[in-house]
C-alpha positions in Angstrom: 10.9 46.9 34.5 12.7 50.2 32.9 16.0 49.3 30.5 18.9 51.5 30.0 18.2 52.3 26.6 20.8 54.6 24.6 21.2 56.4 21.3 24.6 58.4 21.0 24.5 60.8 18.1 27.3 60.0 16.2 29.9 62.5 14.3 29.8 62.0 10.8 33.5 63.7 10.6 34.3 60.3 12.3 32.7 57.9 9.9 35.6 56.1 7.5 35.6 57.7 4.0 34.3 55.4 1.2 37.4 56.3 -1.0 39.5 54.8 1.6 38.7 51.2 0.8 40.4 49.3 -1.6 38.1 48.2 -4.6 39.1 45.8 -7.1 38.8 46.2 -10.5 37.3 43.8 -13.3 39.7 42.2 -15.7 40.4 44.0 -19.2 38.9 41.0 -20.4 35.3 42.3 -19.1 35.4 45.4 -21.2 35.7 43.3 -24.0 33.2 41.2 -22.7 30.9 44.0 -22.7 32.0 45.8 -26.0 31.2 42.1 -27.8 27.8 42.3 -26.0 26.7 45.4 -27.1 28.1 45.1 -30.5 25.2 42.1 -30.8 22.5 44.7 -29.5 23.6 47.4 -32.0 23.6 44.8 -34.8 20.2 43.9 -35.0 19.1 47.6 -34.4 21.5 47.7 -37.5 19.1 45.7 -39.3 15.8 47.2 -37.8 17.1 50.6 -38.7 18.3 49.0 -42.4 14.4 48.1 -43.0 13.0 51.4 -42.0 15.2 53.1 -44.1 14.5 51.3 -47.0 11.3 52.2 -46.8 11.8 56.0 -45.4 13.3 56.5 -49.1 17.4 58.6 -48.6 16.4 61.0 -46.3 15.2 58.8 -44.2 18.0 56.8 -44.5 20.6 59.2 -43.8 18.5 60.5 -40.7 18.3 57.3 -40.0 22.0 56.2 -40.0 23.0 59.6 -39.0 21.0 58.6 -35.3 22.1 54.5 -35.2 26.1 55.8 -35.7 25.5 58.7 -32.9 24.0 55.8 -30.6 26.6 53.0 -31.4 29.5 55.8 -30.5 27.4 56.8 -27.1 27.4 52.4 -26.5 30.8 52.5 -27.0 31.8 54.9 -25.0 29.6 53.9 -22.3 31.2 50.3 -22.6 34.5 52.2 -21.6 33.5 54.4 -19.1 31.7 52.1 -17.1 34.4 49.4 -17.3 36.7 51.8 -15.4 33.8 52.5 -13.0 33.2 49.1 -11.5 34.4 47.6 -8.7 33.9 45.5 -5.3 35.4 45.7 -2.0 35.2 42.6 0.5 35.3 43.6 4.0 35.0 41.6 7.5 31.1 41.9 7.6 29.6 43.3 4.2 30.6 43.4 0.4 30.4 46.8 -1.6 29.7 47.3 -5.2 29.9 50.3 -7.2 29.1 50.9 -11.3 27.8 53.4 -13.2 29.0 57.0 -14.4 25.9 58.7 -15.7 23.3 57.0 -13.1 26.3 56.2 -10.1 25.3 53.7 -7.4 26.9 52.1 -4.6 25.8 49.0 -2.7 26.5 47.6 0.5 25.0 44.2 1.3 25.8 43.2 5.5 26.9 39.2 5.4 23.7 38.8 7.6 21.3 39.8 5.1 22.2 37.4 2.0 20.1 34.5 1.8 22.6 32.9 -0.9 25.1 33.3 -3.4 25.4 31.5 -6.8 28.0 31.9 -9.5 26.4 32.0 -13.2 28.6 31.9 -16.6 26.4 32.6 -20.2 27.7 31.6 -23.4 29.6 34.9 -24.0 31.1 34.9 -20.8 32.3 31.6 -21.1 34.2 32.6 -24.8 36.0 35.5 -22.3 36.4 33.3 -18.7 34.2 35.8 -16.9 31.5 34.8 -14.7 29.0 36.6 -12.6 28.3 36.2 -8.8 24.5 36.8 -7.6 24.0 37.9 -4.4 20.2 37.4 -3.2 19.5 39.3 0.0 16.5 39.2 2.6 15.4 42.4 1.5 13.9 41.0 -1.9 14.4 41.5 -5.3 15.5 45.2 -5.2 18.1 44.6 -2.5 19.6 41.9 -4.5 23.1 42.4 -6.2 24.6 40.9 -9.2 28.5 41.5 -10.2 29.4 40.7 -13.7 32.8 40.5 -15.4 35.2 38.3 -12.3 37.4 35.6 -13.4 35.7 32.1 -12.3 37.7 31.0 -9.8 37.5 34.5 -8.3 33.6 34.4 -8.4 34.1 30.7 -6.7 36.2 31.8 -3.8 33.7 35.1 -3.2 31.1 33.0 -3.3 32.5 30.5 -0.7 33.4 33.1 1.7 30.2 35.2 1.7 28.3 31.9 2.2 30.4 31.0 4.9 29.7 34.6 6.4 26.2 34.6 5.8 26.0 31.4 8.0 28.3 32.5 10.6 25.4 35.4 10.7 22.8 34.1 10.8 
């Protein structure tokens, strides 16, 4: 028994441009969030860096201090930067994601591949109403997705719909 089988090449001048979706930003309250974050990191290296110096005598110090204020500055930046540069789109069948601005990434996860969805708030989160929605896929750990920084009740609602998607789906 022989089957039509087909393959059509397709255009890619007729594939939808990425910048025409509509992505949705994070609140302000996320780059906070993420400033307050870091600031703990960079305060213990504070400390680490404090005892090495002591014991690197002042050059050692200032070398020292010199490199911890040139890294807290990059953090801080980096905290800034990136808050502008992520952002979701829902869409009828799959859910994009995009961060970064040094290392860029985009992610597209199809409704039919998530496994499930669960909405997770930590205790610095909580002081800022952010949560974070995490996405586990069929493809494993790697193909997983996690979005940080989205007001609860917004996490809540994606997380309803993509679950009712995924079981549509399925």
């Amino acid at each position: 028994m022989e089957t039509d089988w087909t393959n059509q090449q397709i255009e890619t001048h007729t594939i939808p441009a990425l910048e025409e979706i509509a992505f949705q930003q994070h609140p302000i309250r996320y780059r906070k969030y993420r400033l307050v974050s870091w600031s703990i990191i960079w305060a213990i290296l504070t400390i680490v860096f404090v005892v090495v110096s002591t014991q690197a005598g002042l050059n050692g110090a200032i070398i020292n201090g010199s490199v911890l204020l040139i890294f807290v500055e990059l953090g801080v930046m980096s905290s800034r930067i990136g808050y502008k540069k992520r952002s979701y789109a829902l869409r009828e069948r799959d859910l994009t994601y995009k961060k970064g601005w040094i290392f860029y990434s985009i992610t597209t996860i199809p409704f039919n591949r998530i496994q499930h969805t669960e909405v997770s708030q930590g205790p610095i989160e909580r002081k800022f109403s952010l949560s974070t929605l995490k996405i586990y896929t069929a493809g494993g750990s790697t193909s997983d997705l996690s979005i940080p920084g989205l007001e609860p009740e917004e996490a809540q609602a994606l997380r309803d719909f993509i679950s009712k998607k995924a079981a549509i789906n399925a």
